[in-house]
Each structure stands twice: as structure tokens, then as C-alpha cells.
C-alpha positions in Angstrom: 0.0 0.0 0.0 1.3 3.4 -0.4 2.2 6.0 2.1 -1.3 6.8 5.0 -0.1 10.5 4.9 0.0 10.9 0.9 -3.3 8.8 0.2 -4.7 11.0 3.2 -2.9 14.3 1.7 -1.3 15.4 4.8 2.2 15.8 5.5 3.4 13.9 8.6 3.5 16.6 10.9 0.1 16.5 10.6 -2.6 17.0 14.3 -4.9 14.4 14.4 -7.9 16.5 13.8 -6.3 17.5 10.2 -6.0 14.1 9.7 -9.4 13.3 10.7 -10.8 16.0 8.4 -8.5 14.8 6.0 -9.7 11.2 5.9 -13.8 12.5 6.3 -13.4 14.2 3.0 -12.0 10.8 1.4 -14.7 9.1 2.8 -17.2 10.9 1.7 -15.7 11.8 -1.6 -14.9 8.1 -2.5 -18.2 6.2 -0.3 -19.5 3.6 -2.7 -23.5 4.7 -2.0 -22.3 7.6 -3.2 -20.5 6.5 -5.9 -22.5 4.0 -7.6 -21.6 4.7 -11.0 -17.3 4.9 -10.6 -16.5 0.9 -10.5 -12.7 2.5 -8.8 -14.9 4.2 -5.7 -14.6 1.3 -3.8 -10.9 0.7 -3.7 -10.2 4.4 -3.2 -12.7 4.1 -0.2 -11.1 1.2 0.7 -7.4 2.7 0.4 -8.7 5.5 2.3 -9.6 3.1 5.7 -6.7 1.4 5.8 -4.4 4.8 5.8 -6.5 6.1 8.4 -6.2 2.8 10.4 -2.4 3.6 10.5 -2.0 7.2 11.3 -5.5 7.7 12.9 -4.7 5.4 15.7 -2.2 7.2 18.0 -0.3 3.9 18.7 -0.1 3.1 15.3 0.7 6.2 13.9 3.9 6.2 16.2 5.2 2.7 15.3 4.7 4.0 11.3 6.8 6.8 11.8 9.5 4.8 13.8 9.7 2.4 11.1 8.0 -0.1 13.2 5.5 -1.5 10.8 4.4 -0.9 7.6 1.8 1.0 5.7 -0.4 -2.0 5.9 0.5 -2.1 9.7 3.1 -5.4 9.4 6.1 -5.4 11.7 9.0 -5.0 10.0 11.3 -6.8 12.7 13.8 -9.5 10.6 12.1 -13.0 10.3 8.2 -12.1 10.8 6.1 -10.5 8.9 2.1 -10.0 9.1 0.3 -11.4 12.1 1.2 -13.9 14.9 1.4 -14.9 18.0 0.8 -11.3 19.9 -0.7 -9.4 17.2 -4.2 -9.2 15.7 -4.2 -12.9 15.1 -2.8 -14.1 18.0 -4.4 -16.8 21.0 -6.0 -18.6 18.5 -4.9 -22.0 18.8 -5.9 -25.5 20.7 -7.8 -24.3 23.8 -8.4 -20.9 22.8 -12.5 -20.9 23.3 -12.7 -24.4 21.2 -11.9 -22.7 17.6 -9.9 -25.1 16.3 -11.9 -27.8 17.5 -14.7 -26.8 14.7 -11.9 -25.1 13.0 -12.4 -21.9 13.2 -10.2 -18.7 13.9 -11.5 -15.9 16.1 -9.1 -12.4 14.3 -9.3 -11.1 18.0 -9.2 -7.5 17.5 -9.5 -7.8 13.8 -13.0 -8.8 14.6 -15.3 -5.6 15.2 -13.5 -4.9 18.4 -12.8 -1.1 19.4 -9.2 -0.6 18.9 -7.3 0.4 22.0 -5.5 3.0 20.3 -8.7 4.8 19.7 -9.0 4.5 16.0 -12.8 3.2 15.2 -13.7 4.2 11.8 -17.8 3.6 12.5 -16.7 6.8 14.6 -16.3 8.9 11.1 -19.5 7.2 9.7 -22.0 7.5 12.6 -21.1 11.3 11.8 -21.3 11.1 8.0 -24.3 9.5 7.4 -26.4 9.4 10.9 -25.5 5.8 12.1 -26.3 4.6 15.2 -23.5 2.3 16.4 -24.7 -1.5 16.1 -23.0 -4.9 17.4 -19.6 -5.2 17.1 -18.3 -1.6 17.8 -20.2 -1.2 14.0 -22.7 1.0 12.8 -26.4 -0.1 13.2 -27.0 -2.5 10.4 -24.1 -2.3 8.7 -22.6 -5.2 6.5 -19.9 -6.6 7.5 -17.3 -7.3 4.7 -16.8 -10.1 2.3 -15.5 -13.4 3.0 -12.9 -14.3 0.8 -11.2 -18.5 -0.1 -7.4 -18.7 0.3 -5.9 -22.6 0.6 -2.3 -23.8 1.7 -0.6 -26.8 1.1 1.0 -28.9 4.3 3.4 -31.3 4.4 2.0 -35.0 5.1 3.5 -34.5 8.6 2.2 -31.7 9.5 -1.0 -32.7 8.6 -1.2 -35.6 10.8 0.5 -34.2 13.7 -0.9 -30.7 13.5 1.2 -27.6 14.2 1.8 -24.0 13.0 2.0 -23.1 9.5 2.5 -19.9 7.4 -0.2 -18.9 5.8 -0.7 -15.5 2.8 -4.2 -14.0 3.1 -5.7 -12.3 -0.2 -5.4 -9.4 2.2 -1.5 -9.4 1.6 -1.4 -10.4 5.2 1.0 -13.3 7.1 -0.9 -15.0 9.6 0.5 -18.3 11.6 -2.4 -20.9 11.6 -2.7 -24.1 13.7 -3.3 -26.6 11.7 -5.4 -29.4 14.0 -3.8 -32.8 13.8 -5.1 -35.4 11.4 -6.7 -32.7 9.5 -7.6 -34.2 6.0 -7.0 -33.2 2.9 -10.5 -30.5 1.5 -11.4 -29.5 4.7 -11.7 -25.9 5.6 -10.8 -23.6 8.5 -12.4 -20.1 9.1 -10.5 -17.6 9.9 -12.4 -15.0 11.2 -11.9 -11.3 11.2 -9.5 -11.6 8.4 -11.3 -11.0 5.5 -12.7 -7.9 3.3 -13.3 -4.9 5.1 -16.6 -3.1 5.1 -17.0 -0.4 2.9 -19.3 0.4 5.9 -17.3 0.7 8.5 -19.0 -2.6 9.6 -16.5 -5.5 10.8 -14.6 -7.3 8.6 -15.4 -11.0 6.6 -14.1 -13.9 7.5 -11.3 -16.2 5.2 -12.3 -19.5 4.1 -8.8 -21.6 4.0 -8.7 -24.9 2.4 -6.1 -27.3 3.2 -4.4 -29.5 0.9 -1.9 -31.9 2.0 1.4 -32.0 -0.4 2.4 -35.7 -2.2 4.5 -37.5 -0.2 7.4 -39.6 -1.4 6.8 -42.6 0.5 2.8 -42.4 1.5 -0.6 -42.1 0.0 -3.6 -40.9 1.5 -7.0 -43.0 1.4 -9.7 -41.7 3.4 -8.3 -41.9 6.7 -5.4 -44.6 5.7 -1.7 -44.5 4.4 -1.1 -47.0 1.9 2.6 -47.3 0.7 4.7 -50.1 -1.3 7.4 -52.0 0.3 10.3 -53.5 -1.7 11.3 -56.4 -0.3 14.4 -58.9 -1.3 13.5 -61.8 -3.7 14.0 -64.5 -0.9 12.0 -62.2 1.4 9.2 -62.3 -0.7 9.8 -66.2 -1.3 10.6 -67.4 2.2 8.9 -64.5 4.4 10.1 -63.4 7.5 10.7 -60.0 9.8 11.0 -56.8 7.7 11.6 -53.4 9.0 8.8 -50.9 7.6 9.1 -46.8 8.2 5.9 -45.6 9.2 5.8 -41.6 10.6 5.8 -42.7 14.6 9.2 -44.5 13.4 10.6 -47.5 11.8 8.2 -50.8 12.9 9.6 -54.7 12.5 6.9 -56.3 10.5 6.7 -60.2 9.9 5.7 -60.9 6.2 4.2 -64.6 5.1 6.6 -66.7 3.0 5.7 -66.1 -1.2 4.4 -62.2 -0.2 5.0 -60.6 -3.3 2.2 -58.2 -4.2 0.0 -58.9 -1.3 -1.2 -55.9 1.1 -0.5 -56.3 4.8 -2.1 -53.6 7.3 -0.9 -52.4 10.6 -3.5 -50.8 12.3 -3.4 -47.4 13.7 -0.6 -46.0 11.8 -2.5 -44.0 9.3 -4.0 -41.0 10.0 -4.9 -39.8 13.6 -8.1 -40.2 15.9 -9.7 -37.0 15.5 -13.6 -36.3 16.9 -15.5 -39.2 16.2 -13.1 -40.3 13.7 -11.1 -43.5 14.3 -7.3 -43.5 13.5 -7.0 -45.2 10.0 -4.3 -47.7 9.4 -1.1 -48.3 7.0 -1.7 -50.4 4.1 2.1 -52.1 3.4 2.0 -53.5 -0.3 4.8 -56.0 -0.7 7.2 -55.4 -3.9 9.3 -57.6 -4.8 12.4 -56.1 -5.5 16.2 -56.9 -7.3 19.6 -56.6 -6.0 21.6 -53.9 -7.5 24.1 -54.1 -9.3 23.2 -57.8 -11.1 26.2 -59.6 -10.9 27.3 -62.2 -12.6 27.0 -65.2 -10.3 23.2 -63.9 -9.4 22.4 -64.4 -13.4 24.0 -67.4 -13.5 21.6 -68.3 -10.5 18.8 -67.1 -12.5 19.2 -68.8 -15.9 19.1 -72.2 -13.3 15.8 -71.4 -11.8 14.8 -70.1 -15.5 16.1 -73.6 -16.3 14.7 -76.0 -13.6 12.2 -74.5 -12.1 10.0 -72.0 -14.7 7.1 -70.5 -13.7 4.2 -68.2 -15.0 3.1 -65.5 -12.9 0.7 -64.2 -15.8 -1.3 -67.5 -16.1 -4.9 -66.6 -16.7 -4.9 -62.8 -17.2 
């Protein structure tokens, strides 16, 4: 965004009440009701809010012009960016009034709270246009703005173990969301508060975030299962015996039937996670057969016997 003080038109020695006047001429200038005809009136009104949000908030208007945050009102401290734990999105994880339970993200004081700073923009519209001040610190009636879809991709692990992750809003925003453990792939958390803003002054919408869970080298994802595919040695599969299998807990000694090639064996509870009312799924271990590598050549020579005395033909009747 650009510079609060040159969208507003005021240099940044600005008082507050020329800033205020400042920004009340914007708003009234560029207020979509009034506007209904200039398809632009709405992001001007909208660029208008968010400079006043910086530099007609005392606090934030300090940090600004120390170089604390940005013109959107990011810090601008090495490693973090946006909002985390401490700022508008923070105390929003496991515990924090059941959200994530339903997964769900309450913005804290991105969501129609009064600012402590003293910056309440349904302050300059109750004055414009008559409002009454409604629910939610808003005016009376006001809509609230729209709710916009955003999805991130997890690793495999993260997904079933749960933890933070990074996440871009279509606001421009950073925000670290919990991600609830055994989360599956499709399903959605609400983040609320950290939408759209009103073009009312009412609170803001809510983002919809789909999470998708990234392809995994060694697992697939069915339902609530892992299925993956095991090579094992050629007198493994022939004789059976105790294989090692790696499973995300940790490696697991597994004992495999003698002639296992190709068959599916299942150890139960090391899919996906109990979550709610949903059981933990299992991992499905598919049995490949497998050759040594390099050949060499007393192995062939092994080969062309077996070829020799004892042929086979493992594609009878397909």
C-alpha cells in the first residue's frame, strides 16, 4: 500500500484532527452509496480506511513513523512478517475458546472490536451518514465485509501431527495458523476477522482456507489410511520373515508370510490420527518384490538355473 499520509494528503506533521478532516473528505468523496456509477470508488474508499487505520490510531501512527511497521501495519522486525502470535491474530490456537476444534479462527481485534488506540472508523461514519453504532463496535445495520477463499498446502507430517503453519491472506497479510492434527485433505478452517473490510465501517469478513496436504514420497492418502509399497528382497518375498517398515511414529519390525509378493498387509493405527468421532485409520504395506543392485554375474547365473529347472508363470490366466 502506499504512504497513509499521501493517500490522506497530509504531511506527517500533521494533528490528528487534520487528519481526521483529512480522511472524512476521502470518505465521503470516495463512499460507494455515493459513488455507484465509478467501478474505482470502492478501492479508493477502501485505500482511504486502511491509511487512516495507520495514522488515525495514535499507537499506530507512532510505530509508522518509527519504522516499526508498515503502511499496511506489518512489523517490519527480521524473520516475521504479518500477524502472529501477539498481534491481531494471536491466541487462537488448541484451547483458545474451542476454535480449532470446529476449525475456526476468532481475528481477536480484527473482529469488530474497538481498537485500544482509539481508531474506530464507525466513529467517522456515525457522523457522516447518521448511524447509530450497532453490534460489534459497527454502525447499526451495517454489513460486514466479504468473505474471501485462500488454501495452503501442508506437508504429510504436519497434517497428521498438527502444528503451526505460514499462511498468505488475499489481504496481503502473514498470519500463523494451527493446523489441528489429522486434518484431512478439502477440509476448511475459518479464519475469522481476516477477510474484506466493510465499505461500511461494519466488521470485517471472515477467510475461508482450504487445506491440501502436499504428495508424499513414501505415502498415500485413502480416506483416513496411508497405503505405501514396500520392496522387499527376492528370498524375502519367497521365504517371508521380519521386515523393517518406516511408518511416521518410526521404523516398525513387521513379519511378512513366506511367497508375499504383491500382497497388502495392514498395521493398524498408523494412518492418519483419531480426531472427533473419527477412528485412527491404518497403514496399508504393499509388498514389492524387488532386485539386487548391481546384477552380478554369479546372481544371473543363479537365474538362468531357476529359468532352467524351475519356470514359472506369474501371468497364467490374465
Amino acid at each position: 500500500m502506499r504512504d497513509p499520509y499521501t493517500i490522506l494528503g497530509v504531511s506527517k506533521s500533521a494533528t490528528a484532527d487534520e487528519i481526521k478532516k483529512a480522511y472524512r473528505r476521502l470518505a465521503k468523496k470516495h463512499h460507494p452509496d455515493q459513488n455507484t456509477s465509478d467501478p474505482k470508488a470502492k478501492e479508493k474508499f477502501s485505500e482511504a480506511n486502511q491509511a487512516y487505520e495507520i495514522v488515525g490510531d495514535v499507537e499506530k501512527r507512532a510505530k509508522f513513523d518509527r519504522g516499526e511497521i508498515d503502511a499496511e501495519g506489518k512489523p517490519r522486525y527480521t524473520g516475521f512478517e504479518g500477524f502472529g502470535r501477539g498481534g491481531a491474530g494471536a491466541g487462537a490456537g488448541p484451547g483458545a475458546g474451542g476454535g480449532w476444534q470446529h476449525y475456526e479462527y476468532d481475528g481477536g481485534a480484527q473482529a469488530g472490536r474497538r481498537n485500544p488506540g482509539g481508531f474506530d472508523p464507525s466513529d467517522i461514519f456515525s457522523d457522516l451518514f447518521g448511524m447509530g453504532r450497532g453490534r460489534g463496535g459497527g454502525p447499526q445495520g451495517a454489513q460486514k465485509g466479504d468473505d474471501t477463499a485462500a488454501s495452503v498446502t501442508v506437508p504429510l507430517q504436519k497434517a497428521v501431527k498438527g502444528g503451526e503453519i505460514r499462511v498468505a491472506l488475499p489481504t496481503g497479510r502473514m498470519l500463523d495458523v494451527n493446523i489441528p492434527a489429522g486434518i484431512e485433505s478439502g477440509k476448511q478452517i475459518r479464519l475469522r476477522g481476516q477477510g474484506q473490510p466493510s465499505p461500511l465501517g461494519g466488521g470485517p469478513g471472515d477467510v475461508i482456507l482450504t487445506i491440501n496436504i502436499a504428495p508424499h514420497p513414501t505415502y498415500r492418502i485413502d480416506g483416513r489410511d496411508l497405503r505405501m509399497d514396500l520392496p522387499v528382497t527376492l528370498y524375502e518375498a519367497a521365504l517371508g520373515g521380519a521386515v523393517e517398515v518406516p511408518t511416521l511414529d518410526g521404523a516398525v519390525e513387521m513379519n511378512v508370510p513366506a511367497n508375499c509378493a504383491g500382497k497388502t498387509l495392514r498395521l493398524r493405527g498408523k494412518g492418519l490420527p483419531k480426531t472427533g468421532d473419527k477412528p485412527a485409520g491404518d497403514l496399508l504395506v504393499t509388498l514389492r518384490a524387488a532386485m539386487p543392485e548391481p546384477l552380478d554375474s554369479d546372481f544371473e547365473e543363479l537365474m538362468r538355473k531357476l529359468k532352467v529347472e524351475k519356470p514359472y508363470n506369474p501371468r497364467k490366466g490374465m
